[in-house]
N, C-alpha and C positions, 0 to 999 in steps of 0.2 A: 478241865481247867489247864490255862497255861501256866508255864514256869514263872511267876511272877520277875519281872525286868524292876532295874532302878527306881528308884519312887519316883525320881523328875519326871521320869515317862509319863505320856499321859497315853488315853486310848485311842486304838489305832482306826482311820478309814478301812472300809473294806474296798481293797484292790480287785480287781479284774482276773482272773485264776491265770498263772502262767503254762502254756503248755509245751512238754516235751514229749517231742517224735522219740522213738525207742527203740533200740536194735540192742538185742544182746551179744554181750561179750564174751566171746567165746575162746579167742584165740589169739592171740598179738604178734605181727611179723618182729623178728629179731633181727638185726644188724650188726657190724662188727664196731662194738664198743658199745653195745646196747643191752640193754637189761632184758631179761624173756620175763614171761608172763609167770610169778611164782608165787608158792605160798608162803607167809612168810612165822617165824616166829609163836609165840606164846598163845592161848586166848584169855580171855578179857569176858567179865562179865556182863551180861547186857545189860545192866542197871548203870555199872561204869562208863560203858561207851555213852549211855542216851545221857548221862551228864555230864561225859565230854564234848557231846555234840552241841547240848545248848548252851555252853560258854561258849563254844566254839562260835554259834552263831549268832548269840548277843555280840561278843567282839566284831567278828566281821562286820555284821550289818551297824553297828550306832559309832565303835571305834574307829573302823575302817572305812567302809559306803558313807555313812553321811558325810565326815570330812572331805573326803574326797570327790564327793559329786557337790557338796558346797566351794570347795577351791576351784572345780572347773567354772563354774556359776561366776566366779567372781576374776577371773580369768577372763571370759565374755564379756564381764562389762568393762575390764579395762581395754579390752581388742577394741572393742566397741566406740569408745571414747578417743582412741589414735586412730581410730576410722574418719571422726566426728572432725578433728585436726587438721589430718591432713588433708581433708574434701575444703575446707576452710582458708587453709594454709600451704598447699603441694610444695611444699621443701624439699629437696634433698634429707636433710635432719627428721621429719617426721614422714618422710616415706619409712629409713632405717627403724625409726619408732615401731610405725603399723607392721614390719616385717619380726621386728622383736616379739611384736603383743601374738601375729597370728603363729608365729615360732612356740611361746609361751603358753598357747590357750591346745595346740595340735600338741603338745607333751601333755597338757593337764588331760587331753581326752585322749590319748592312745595309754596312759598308766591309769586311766580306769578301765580299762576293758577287759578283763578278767569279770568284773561288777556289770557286766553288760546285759545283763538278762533284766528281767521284769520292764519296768519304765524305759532304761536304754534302749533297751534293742528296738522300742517303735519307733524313734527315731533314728536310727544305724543308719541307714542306707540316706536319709534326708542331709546330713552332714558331711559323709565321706563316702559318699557314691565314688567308686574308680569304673572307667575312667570319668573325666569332667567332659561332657561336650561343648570344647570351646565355641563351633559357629555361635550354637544357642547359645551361649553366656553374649558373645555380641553380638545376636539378634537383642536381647536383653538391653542392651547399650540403648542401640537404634529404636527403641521403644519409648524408651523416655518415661517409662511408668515405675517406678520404685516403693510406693505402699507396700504393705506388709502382704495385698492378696494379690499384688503382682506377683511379688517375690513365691509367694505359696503356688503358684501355677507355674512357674518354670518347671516343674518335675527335678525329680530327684540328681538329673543328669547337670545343672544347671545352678547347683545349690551348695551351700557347703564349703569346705575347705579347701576341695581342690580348683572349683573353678573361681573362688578367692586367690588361691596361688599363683593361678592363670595372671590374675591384676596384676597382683603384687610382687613377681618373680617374675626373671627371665636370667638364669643364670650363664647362659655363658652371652647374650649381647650384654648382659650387666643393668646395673639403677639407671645409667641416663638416659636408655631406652625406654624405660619402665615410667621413669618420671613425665618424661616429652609427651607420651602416652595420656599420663592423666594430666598434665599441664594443657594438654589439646582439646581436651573434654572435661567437661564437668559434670558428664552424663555416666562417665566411665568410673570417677570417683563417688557420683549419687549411687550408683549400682555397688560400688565396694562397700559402700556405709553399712547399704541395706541390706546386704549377703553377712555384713557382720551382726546386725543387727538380729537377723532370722536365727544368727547362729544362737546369741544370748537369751532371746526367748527360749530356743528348746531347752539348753541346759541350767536355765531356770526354769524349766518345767521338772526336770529331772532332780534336780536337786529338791524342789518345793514335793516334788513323789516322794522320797526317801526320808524328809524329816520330817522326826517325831513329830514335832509340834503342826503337819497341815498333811501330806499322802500318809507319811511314818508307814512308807513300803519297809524301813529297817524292820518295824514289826512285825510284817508278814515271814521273813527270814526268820528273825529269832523267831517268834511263835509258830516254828512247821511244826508238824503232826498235832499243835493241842489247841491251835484258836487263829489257826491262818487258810484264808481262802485259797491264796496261790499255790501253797506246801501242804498239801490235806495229810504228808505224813511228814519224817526228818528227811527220811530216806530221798522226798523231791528234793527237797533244798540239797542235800547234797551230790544228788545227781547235777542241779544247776550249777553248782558251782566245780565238778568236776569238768562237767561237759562243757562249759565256757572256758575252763582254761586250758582244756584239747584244744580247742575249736582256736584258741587265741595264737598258741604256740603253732599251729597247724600254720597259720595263715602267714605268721611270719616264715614258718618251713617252703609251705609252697609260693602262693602269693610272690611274696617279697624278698625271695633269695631263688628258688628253683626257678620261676619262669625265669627272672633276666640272664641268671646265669644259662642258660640252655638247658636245662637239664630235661625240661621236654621240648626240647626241640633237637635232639640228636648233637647236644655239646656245645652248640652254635649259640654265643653269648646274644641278649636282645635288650640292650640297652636301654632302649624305648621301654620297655615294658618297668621300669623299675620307677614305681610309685613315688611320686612328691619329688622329679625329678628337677623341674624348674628351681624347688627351693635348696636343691641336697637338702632333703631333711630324712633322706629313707631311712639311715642308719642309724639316727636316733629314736625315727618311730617303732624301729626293731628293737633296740633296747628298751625302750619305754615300754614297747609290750610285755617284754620276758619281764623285766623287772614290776609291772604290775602283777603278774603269775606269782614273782617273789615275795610280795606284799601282801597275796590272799594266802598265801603257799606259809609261810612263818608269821603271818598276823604280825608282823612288824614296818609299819608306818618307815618311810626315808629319815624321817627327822628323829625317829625313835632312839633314844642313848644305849637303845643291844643292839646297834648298828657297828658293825668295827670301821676302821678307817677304808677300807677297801669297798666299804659299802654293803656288806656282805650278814645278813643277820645272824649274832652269838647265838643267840639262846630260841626256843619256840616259845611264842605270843599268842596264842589264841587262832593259828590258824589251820589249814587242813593239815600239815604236819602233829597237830595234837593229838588228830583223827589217827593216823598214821599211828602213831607212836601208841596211842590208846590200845590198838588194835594187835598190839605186840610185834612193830615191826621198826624196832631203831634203826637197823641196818638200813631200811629201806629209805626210811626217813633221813637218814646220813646222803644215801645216795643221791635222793632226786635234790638234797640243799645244794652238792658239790655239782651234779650237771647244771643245776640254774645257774650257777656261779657261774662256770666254766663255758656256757653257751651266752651270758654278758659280755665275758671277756673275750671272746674268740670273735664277737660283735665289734668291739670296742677298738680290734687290733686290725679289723680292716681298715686302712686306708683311704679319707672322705675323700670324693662323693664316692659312691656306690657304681654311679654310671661310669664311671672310668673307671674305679677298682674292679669291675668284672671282666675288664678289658686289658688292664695294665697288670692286674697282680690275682687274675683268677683264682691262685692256689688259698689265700686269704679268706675269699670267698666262699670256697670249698671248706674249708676249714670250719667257719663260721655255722654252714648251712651242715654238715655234719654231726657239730657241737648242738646245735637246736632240735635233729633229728636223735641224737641221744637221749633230749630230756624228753622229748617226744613220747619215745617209747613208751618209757619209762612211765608217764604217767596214764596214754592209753592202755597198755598193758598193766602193771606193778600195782600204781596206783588205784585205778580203775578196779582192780580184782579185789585188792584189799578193803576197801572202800564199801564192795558190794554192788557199784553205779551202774546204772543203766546205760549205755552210753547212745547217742543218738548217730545218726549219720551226717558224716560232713564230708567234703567232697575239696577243702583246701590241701589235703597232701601233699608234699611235695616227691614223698615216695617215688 
């Protein structure tokens, strides 16, 4: 029998079993200002850890995942709607709109991605494929066919957010370019509608997955090890949720700070490569990610009142930090709160856009992608060990 959830709950769908690839952890490279791989503190009796595990994962999943893949959900439909506007009305005013809404809805879904397993991750790649293949987005144009199973065949290259941004950006010719553009076509605006459209559908897919009341994937989370298909133990569900938030932080490490700065390519900054360029929105999608890690990491929501003014969570809420701390390792738990903090702010202090600060003010850069490679560690190695997790292979490093 499972741990019995809230009364309101009602009984959950059976989901689809999630799988994770598996490589043990053996060993974690060290850096300077990086934590090694250690043991830490006290133990803990197993009766205490498995009922800190499953508040841990009623909080996550119904406090934290449902809210949160319901505000993306409802984020789509307002993108959605300034999509609907401006194909109607091509203003100057309601282009700034449709760049606010897809500005609005690319934050709601880069601070869920720590949450990115089960339901998300089948559609990942259909939303935010990098790169966008711009020809094919305007072969798309030249098509003239905009239904939902046009849209569904463009492939993943074609779809999404960034060849959305393609529309709706052009940062340095500026809006009156961008405008002239859809003022000249109404084929070019039908196709923005309906890339916003596709987008609403999935994360009202996602969102209708995780609540209780229709997928109630939250239930699968909380009930691992005693009455869940996806978590046949606790041990999976916490492997996904370690593993996704390597995998998260990684990608900000390598991805989106080590390629454009050079760092493989022998130093040599590559401008070009630096995601969501058209919009400058890199630097936020980087924050947004760390601080979604922050949110699963202290189980404390942005809007939470154990938020200090810095943004920064007082106290632990229900999330893997409780695990942490269960496990007799405050120190440890101390540490990975102040690197998340500190790899925000080292974010925060670069210099927007991204594409010129790798260029004008490297060192900030450096700084930033260092700051993230700390918490990195930290939680491939420290955390990971503590924890018990499996860790799977990923191949975003910026190492």
């Amino acid at each position: 029998m499972r741990t019995p959830l809230p009364d309101h709950l009602p009984a959950r769908a059976t989901l689809l079993p999630f799988a994770l690839a598996t490589v043990v952890c053996s060993f974690a490279a060290v850096v300077p200002g990086g934590a090694a791989c250690t043991v830490h503190e006290t133990a803990v009796q197993p009766q205490e850890e498995e009922a800190e595990d499953v508040a841990v994962r009623n909080h996550l999943a119904y406090e934290v995942a449902v809210p949160t893949f319901a505000a993306l959900a409802a984020s789509a439909d307002l993108f959605t709607q300034s999509l609907t506007t401006l194909d109607a009305d091509p203003t100057a005013a309601h282009l700034v709109a449709a760049q606010d809404g897809w500005r609005a809805l690319r934050l709601a879904w880069k601070r869920s991605r720590v949450l990115g397993f089960g339901p998300a991750k089948a559609i990942e790649a259909q939303v935010d494929w990098v790169p966008a293949n711009l020809e094919r987005v305007e072969e798309a144009i030249a098509a003239r066919t905009f239904d939902a199973a046009a849209i569904q065949k463009l492939g993943t290259s074609a779809r999404g957010f960034l060849a959305l941004e393609y529309l709706l950006f052009d940062a340095q010719a500026g809006n009156v370019v961008v405008l002239d553009a859809f003022l000249g076509s109404p084929d070019r605006r039908a196709l923005a509608r309906a890339l916003a459209s596709d987008l609403a559908v999935a994360f009202g897919e996602i969102s209708a997955a995780w609540d209780p009341q229709r997928g109630d994937y939250a239930g699968e989370l909380a009930g691992a090890g005693e009455d869940s298909t996806a978590y046949p133990t606790s041990k999976n569900a916490v492997d996904a949720l370690v593993n996704e938030s390597i995998f998260v932080v990684e990608y900000v490490l390598g991805d989106e700070l080590a390629k454009p700065l050079g760092l493989r390519n022998d130093g040599v900054a590559q401008p070009d490569l630096v995601i969501a360029g058209r919009s400058d929105a890199s630097l936020a999608d980087s924050i947004a990610q760390i601080e979604s890690f922050q949110v699963v990491y202290t189980g404390a929501m942005p809007t939470d009142a154990s938020l200090d003014d810095a943004g920064a969570a007082k106290t632990t809420k229900g999330g893997l930090s409780d695990l942490v701390r269960a496990r007799g390792s405050a120190s440890l738990d101390d540490d990975v709160r102040a690197a998340t903090q500190a790899a925000i702010d080292a974010l925060r202090a670069v210099p927007p856009p991204l594409r010129t600060a790798i260029q004008q003010d490297p060192a900030s850069v450096q700084r930033a992608y260092d700051s993230v490679r700390v918490l990195k560690n930290l939680l491939a190695s420290d955390v990971a060990t503590k924890l018990g997790a499996t860790l799977s292979f990923n191949d975003n490093d910026g190492d």
